[in-house]
Every structure is written in structure tokens, then in C-alpha cells.
C-alpha positions, 0 to 999 in steps of 0.5 A: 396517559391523558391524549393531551399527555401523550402529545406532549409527550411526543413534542418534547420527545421530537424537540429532544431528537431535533436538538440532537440532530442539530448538534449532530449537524453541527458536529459534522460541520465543524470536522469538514471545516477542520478538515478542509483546513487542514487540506488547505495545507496539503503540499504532497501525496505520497503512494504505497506501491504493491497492492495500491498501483498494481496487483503485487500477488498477480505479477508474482505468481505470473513470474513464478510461472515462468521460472517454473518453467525454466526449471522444466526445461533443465531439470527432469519431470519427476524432481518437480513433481511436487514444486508448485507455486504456493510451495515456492511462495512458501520458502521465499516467506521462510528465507525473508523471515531468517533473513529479517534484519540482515543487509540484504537486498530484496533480489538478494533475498529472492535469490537465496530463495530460488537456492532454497528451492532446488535444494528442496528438491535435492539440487545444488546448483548456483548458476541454475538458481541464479538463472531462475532469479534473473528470469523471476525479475524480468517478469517481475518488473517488465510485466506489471500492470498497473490498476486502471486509476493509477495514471488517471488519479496521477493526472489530476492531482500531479498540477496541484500536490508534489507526488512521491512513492514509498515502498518496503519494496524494490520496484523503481518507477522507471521499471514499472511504467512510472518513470517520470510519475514521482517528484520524490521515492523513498525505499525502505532498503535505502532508509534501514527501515521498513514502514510502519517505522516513522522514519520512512514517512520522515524521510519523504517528508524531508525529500518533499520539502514539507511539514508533517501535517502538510503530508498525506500518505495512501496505502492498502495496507492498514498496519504499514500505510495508516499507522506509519502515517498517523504517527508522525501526523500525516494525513492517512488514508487507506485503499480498500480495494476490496472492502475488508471490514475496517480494524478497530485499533487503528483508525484511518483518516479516510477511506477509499475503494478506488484512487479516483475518490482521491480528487473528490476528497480533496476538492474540501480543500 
């Protein structure tokens, strides 16, 4: 090709990347309009609770140590041989999943875990089981430590946007250093439904006196928080707190890795 045609050639080729780098610009202009928009709308902010404000595998595995030993002190060496935590993980996952749909709390469910458990090691004895559960729960709840974001993330959101938990679990702001933290909680086992369902988020919409679309809801989990979220058209945004490669079915409005990108976030608005 003529140097005069390659010229041209590489003019018109820059031209057509300017043209789509505008169109680009422009493209992302507009959703930041759209969104901070949307932002402007923004009344509440509802959290997950395990996984989102404290390491739920760390405070259960820290109470099951202590029930194991408790069990060491009533029970001989040899029955415990092979009882480990993992395996009692295992055998409450078991019950949870038997139990799926019956009208049992989740210390209910823990309970009849902890049945399970002395049963696998040839004891059958309510009162030792009941004993493990009370000891599980004071650890469960008294020793939780909240992720180091938590109480700063609250503190500069709380003056702005009306704060709420939803959870599929049972613990209550007052039990886990949260008392006071929430204007408005919704628990699954108070609903009948467990999050994904629309309903949790419905609910905490109606507690938090707002529209859907003027709901933002946070959460570790992409199939419970994100999904259950964008369903009823909530904002969604999903905790990453250790970087797992994003799913390709379902789609997060945001993405963060810490609660403290929360404020930047919303400062579109």
C-alpha cells in the first residue's frame, strides 16, 4: 500500500477508535447519571448478618470446641476418639437438611443436632444434649466478633439512610454487639421464608416504610443476598470479602470487598 494510503488508512482506523471511545464515555456517563438518580431515591440499607458483620464458620467452630470439651468432661476418652468438629458440622447440616420445612427453630435444629451427635457415638442422653446446646449457644452468641468495617461503615451511613438486618439466621442485634445498630430486623424464621424468597425483602421493605426501588440490600451471599434483592428491584450489592470470581447468572448491581466502599459508593448520589 501507497505511504499515503496507509496514512490514511491509520486516520480513519483512529477516528473509528476515537468515535467508539466517545460512545464509550458517553455510555458510562449516562448509567452514573442513572444511577445517582436512582441513589437519590435511596431511604434504607438493609445487611446480611453471618459472613457480611462477622465470621459465622469462625464462631462456630470456636463454639463447638467448647462443647467438645464439655463432652470431655462427662463422657470417656475412648467415645470421642473419632468426634471431631467437622464430623459435627456434618451431622447438624444432616438434621437441617431432614428438618427442611418443619416449624423448628434453628436452636431447635441444633438441638437435635447435638441428639444426633451422642447417638453416633452409642449415647443416649437428652439432658447431656441439652447441655451441649446451652453451652454451643452461649459461645455462639456472646463470642462473636464483629468484622473490624462493621461499626465504622454503620456510623457513617446511620445519619442518612434508615439500617436494617435480614438474615436466615437467629442472631438478634442485642446478642451480637449490635444492640441499637438497626431501625428495623426481619428473620427468616419469623417470615416462613428464607432468603432468596421475595418475601424476606418485602418484608423489610414494609418495616422500613419505603418503596423497592428505594431499598438497597448487602450481602456475602450472591444466591441468597443478590438474587433475593434484585427480584423484588432493590438495589444489590454483594460483599466480596475474599475475591471469589463472580457467577455468570446473576448479576450484582455493585461489587465491594469491604463495607468501607459503601459511603464512596453512595457519595454518586
Amino acid at each position: 500500500m501507497p505511504r499515503f494510503g496507509l496514512l490514511r488508512h491509520y486516520q480513519i482506523a483512529r477516528t473509528s477508535d476515537i468515535s467508539r471511545s466517545r460512545c464509550y464515555s458517553a455510555r458510562i456517563m449516562q448509567d452514573r447519571a442513572s444511577q445517582a438518580h436512582r441513589f437519590r431515591r435511596l431511604r434504607a440499607i438493609s445487611f446480611d448478618g453471618d459472613m457480611t458483620l462477622w465470621d459465622f464458620d469462625a464462631v462456630m467452630r470456636h463454639s463447638l470446641s467448647h462443647t467438645l470439651t464439655e463432652l470431655r468432661a462427662h463422657l470417656p476418652a475412648n467415645l470421642l476418639v473419632d468426634l471431631t468438629i467437622d464430623r459435627m458440622i456434618e451431622i447438624r447440616d444432616a438434621v437441617a437438611e431432614e428438618l427442611r420445612g418443619h416449624s423448628l427453630s434453628l436452636e431447635g435444629i441444633r438441638l437435635e443436632a447435638f441428639v444426633r451427635t451422642l447417638q453416633s457415638i452409642g449415647v443416649n442422653d437428652g439432658d447431656l444434649a441439652a447441655r451441649l446446646n446451652a453451652v454451643y449457644l452461649k459461645h455462639r452468641f456472646e463470642d462473636i466478633q464483629l468484622y473490624p468495617d462493621v461499626l465504622p461503615a454503620f456510623a457513617t451511613l446511620r445519619n442518612r439512610y434508615m439500617l436494617g438486618l435480614v438474615s436466615n439466621g437467629n442472631s438478634y442485634p442485642e446478642r451480637c454487639g449490635l444492640d441499637g445498630q438497626f431501625a428495623f430486623v426481619v428473620f427468616a424464621h419469623d417470615v416462613g421464608f428464607e432468603k432468596p424468597h421475595p418475601a424476606m425483602f418485602q418484608v423489610a421493605c414494609c418495616k422500613a416504610g419505603c418503596a423497592e426501588d428505594e431499598f438497597m440490600h448487602v450481602g456475602d451471599s450472591v444466591r441468597s443476598d443478590i438474587q433475593g434483592a434484585k427480584a423484588i428491584g432493590a438495589f444489590a450489592v454483594w460483599l466480596n470479602r475474599s475475591g471469589m470470581p463472580r457467577p455468570s447468572d446473576i448479576e450484582p448491581d455493585f461489587e465491594i470487598s469491604t463495607l468501607l466502599e459503601l459511603n464512596p459508593l453512595l457519595a454518586m448520589r
